[in-house]
Structures are given as C-alpha cells and as structure tokens.
N, C-alpha and C positions, 0 to 999 in steps of 0.2 A: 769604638774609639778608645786607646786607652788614656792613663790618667795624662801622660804628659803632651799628648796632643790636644787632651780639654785645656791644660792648663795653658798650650801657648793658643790658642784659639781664642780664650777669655784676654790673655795677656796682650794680642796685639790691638794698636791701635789704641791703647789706654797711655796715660801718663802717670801713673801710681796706681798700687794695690798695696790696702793695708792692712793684714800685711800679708805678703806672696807665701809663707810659714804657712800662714793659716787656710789660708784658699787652698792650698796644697793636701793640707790635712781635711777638711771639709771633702775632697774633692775624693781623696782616699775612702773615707769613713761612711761618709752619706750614700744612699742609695739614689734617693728625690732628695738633693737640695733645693732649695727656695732663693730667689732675687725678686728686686722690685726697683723699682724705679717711679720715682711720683712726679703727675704734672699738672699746671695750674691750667685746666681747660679757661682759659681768658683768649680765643683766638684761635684762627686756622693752625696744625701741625703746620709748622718749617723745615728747615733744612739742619738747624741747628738742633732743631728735635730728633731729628735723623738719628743723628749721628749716635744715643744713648738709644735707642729704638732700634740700629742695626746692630749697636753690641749687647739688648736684652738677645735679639736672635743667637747669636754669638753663643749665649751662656743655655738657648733651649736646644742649639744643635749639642753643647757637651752636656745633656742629659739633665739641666735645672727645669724646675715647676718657674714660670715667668709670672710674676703678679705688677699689673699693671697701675698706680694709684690715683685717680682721679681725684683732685684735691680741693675740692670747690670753697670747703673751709677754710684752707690756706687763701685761695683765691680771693677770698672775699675779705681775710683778714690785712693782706695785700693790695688791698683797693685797685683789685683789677676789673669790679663790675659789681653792678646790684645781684643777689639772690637770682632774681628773672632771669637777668644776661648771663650769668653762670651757670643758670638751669639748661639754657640752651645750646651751650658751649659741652655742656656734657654730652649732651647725646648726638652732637656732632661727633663730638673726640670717640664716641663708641663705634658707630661706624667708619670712622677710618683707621680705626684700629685694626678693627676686624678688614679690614680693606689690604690694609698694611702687609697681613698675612701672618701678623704675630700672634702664636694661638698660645694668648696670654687670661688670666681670671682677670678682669675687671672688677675693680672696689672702688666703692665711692667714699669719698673721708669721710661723710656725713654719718654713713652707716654704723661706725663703730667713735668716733672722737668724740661724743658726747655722751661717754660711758663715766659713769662715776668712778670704776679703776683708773681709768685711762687718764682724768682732768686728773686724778692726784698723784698719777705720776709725772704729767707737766707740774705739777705745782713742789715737788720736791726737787726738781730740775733747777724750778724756779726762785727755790732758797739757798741755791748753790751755785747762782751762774749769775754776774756783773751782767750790767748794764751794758758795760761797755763791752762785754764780750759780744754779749748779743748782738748789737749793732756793727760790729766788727763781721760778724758773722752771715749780716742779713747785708754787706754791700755791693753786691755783684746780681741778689735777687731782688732788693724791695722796690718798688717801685718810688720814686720822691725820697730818697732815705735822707737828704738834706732836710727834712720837714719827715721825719719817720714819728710813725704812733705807737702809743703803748703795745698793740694788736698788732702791727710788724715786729714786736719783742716776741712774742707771745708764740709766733711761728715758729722760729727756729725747735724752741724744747719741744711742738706737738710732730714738726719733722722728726724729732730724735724718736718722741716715744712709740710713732707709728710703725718705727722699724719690728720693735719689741709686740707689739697689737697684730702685726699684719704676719709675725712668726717668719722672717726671713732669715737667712744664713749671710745672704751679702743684699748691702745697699749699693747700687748702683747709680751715678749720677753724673753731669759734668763739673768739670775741675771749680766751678761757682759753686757746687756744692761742699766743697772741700771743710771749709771753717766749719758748716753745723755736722757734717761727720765728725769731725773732731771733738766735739759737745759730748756726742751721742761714747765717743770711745776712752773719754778722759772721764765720765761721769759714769764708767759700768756699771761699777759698784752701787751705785746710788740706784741707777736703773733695774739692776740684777738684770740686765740684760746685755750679749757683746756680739760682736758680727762684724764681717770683712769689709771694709769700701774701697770700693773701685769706680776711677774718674776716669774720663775722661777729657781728650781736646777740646776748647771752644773752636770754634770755624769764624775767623776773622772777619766782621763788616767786609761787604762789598764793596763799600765807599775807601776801604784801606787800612791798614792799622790803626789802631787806638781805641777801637772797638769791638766789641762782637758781634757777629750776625743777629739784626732783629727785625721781623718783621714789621715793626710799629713806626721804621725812619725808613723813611722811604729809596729805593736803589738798594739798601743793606741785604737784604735777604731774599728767600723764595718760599714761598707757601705751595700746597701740594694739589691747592684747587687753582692755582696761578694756571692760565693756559700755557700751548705751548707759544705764542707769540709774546709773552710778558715773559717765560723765562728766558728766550733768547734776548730780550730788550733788556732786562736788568743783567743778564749776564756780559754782555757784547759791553754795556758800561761801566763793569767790574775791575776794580784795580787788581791789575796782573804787569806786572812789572818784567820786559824779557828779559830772562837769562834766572831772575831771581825766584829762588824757592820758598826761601823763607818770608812766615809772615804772609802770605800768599795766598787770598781766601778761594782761587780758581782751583790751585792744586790743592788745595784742603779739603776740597769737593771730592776729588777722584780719589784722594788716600781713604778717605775716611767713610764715602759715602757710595762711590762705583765701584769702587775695585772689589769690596769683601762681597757686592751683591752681582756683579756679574763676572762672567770667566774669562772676559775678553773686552779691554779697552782700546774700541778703531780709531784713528784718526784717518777721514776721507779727504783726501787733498791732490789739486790735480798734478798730472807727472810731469810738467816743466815743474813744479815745487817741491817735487822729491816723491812724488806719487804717495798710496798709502800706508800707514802703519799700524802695528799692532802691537800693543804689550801686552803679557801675560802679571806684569809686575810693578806694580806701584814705582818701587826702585830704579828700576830702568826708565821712567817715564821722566821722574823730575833728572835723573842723569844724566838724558835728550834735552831736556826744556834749558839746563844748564848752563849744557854746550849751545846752546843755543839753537839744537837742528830741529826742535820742533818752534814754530812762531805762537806766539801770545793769541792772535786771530784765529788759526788752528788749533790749538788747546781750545779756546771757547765754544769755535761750533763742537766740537768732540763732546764736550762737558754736556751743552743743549743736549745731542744726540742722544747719548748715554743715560742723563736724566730726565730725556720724555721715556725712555725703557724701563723705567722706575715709576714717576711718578703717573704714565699714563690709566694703567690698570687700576691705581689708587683711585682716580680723579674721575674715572668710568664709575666704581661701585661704590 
C-alpha cells in the first residue's frame, strides 16, 4: 500500500488529524509506527467503542504496531467501579479484544503508571495546567463532573503522559478526547514528548440528539454480548427520522461501523417495495435514504442484519 492510500485509509471516517503535516511525515519516515487508544474497562464493549476500535484496524491495515490501553487506573479514578469490579472488567475487555480480531499488545495502566518517572511527569503537567482547564477537559468523560473530584483532575495529565510511557507516534481517540489531547500537545515541551491525534465521530444516542451513545441509559446503545433479539428491539426503537441524514444515530451505524468492515451493504425488502438493494458505498446509501427510496423500517432491519455479521463471531468467542 503506498503512502497516500495509508494516509486516506487512516483519514476516513475521522473528524480531525493533528496535524495531517505530521501524520504524513510519520507515515513517510517510520517503518513500524505505533497508535494507541485507551479504554476505561467499566462495562461491556459498545457500539460507540466500535467505532475507535474499527479505526485502530484502520491504522494496522496501513502498516502501524496497534496498542491497546486498558485503563483500570483511569477507571477507577473516574469512579467507574471498585478495584474488584474493574479487575474483572479487564479480563472481559481482554477477550473481546482478541474476539474483535484486533491483533493489538494489550497494556494495563496499572503496569507502568505507578512508576516514579511517570507520577513526576503528571506532576509537572500538574504545575502548568488550571483547574479550570482540567475540568473543561474531563466534561464529555467524567463521570458526575457536576460533583467532579480532585482524582477526575488528576486523569486528564496521566491520559497525556501515558501517550509518552506507552511510546506512541499517534493518540487515537473519539472527538470527547479532543480537550486532553490538546493538554498533551500545548504542554510538549514540558513533556518533551509530541505526537499526532486523531478523532474521531461520537455515534449519536439512540434515543436522538443531544446525546451520545451509552450503554448505561437504557434504548441509547448496543453492547456486543447484546443478543440478536435485543439488538433488533433497541434498534427498531431508534430515532431515525425519514428522509433525514443528519444527526442520525441509524446511519452513523453503517458509515461508521458496516461499511469500512464489510464489502457489501443489502437491504432485503419484498418487490411490491422496490425489491432488494445493495450499495458498495456509504454515499450512495444516505443519498437513497434522502430521496427518500429507502424507508426508515428498511435501513433498520438492514443495520440488525449487517450487525449480527459483526457482532455475531464476537459474542460466539
């Protein structure tokens, strides 16, 4: 593959790279670059995990080392679980990783974030970064941030420095990760450490805009050990508005989450309805839903269909 097919490979489906300069030169220069992505095992893999999880593949089809971060430190500074419930949340998130098909290294925060280098470079972060930043930064991931703790500050700068610990070339994350990238890339110097971030789309609440998809409210999302009868129950209940694209957490599914893993998205529908179809292209699909000639009910079972072809394999091993 050459360079400019890694780089639009890595490029789709994101909503910023920063900066595309540098990803560019990285992409040239490296032989093995390194990505990572970190996640607060607190819960089943989603659908919203997906979507950073289809674009680490993304970046190991254009030749990167994938490192995976299991963040139970974070997790737990985040008051997503006791120690226990987090112990076990890990070695869930291990095998469905490995399920997943991502052959990524596996690290656990715990493993290295209690290194006496590592706390002192949180702690020079620490002499150079507001209060207010931090909580600016942590309000799309903390849990309760209306009632946020010192130890939800405290995340954000161990997110930054692990970039620099775990030796990565690009941080990878969704668009909620953006503010502590921003930490991590305004503080290099301080760090002596720099590196590329690349975001991506949140996948919009099931319930409708105003939110993002989360497995914790109930209707919002899809987990990957959900059967197939609960994915089609919370899908069939999914705001899908016809005609409209935007905002649209049905087709945020198939842009973001079918289309880059399989080569062919059906829609089965009987022929007094127009019989079936097929795109090869994301484009063409919300282009149809548009105009209106595919129906809201028909994108849905399609989406079920397409994502028991996804998540079945997972939910087997």
């Amino acid at each position: 593959m050459d360079l400019e097919k890694k780089f639009e490979l890595i490029r789709r489906n994101t909503v910023e790279i920063v900066t595309e300069k540098d990803l560019r030169m990285i992409l040239a220069e490296k032989k093995k670059p390194a990505v990572y992505c970190g996640y607060e095992p607190s819960g089943p893999i989603h659908l919203g995990h997906f979507v950073t999880i289809t674009k680490l593949m993304d970046f190991e089809k254009a030749g990167f080392k994938v490192k995976v971060l299991l963040a139970d430190v974070h997790a737990l500074l985040n008051r997503k679980g006791s120690e226990e419930e987090i112990e076990k949340e890990v070695k869930n998130w291990k095998k469905t990783v490995k399920a997943i098909g991502l052959n990524a290294e596996i690290i656990l925060g715990s493993s290295f974030q209690f290194d006496k280098d590592y706390q002192s470079d949180v702690m020079r972060l620490a002499q150079s970064s507001t209060i207010n930043r931090g909580l600016r930064s942590m309000q799309e991931i903390a849990r309760d941030i209306e009632h946020a703790t010192i130890s939800q500050l405290w995340y954000p700068l161990m997110q930054v420095v692990d970039i620099k610990y775990l030796n990565v070339d690009v941080a990878e994350g969704g668009l909620e990760q953006r503010k502590v990238h921003m930490i991590g890339k305004d503080m290099k110097d301080i760090l002596k450490y720099d590196f590329v971030a690349v975001h991506t789309p949140l996948i919009t609440s099931l319930k409708g805009p105003g939110s993002k998809m989360s497995k914790s409210i109930p209707g919002s999302g899809i987990s990957v050990i959900d059967s197939k009868e609960e994915i089609k129950r919370t899908i069939n209940g999914a705001y899908c508005p016809e005609k409209i694209s935007a905002d649209n957490p049905v087709l945020q599914i198939a842009k973001l989450l079918i289309f880059p893993r399989l080569n062919l998205f059906k829609i089965e529908r009987p022929a007094k309805f127009g019989g079936k179809l097929e795109f090869k292209e994301y484009k063409d699909l919300e282009e149809s839903y548009s105009k209106g000639e595919v129906h809201p009910l028909d994108l849905k079972n399609a989406i079920v269909e397409n994502l028991e072809k996804i998540i079945a394999p997972i939910r087997k091993n």
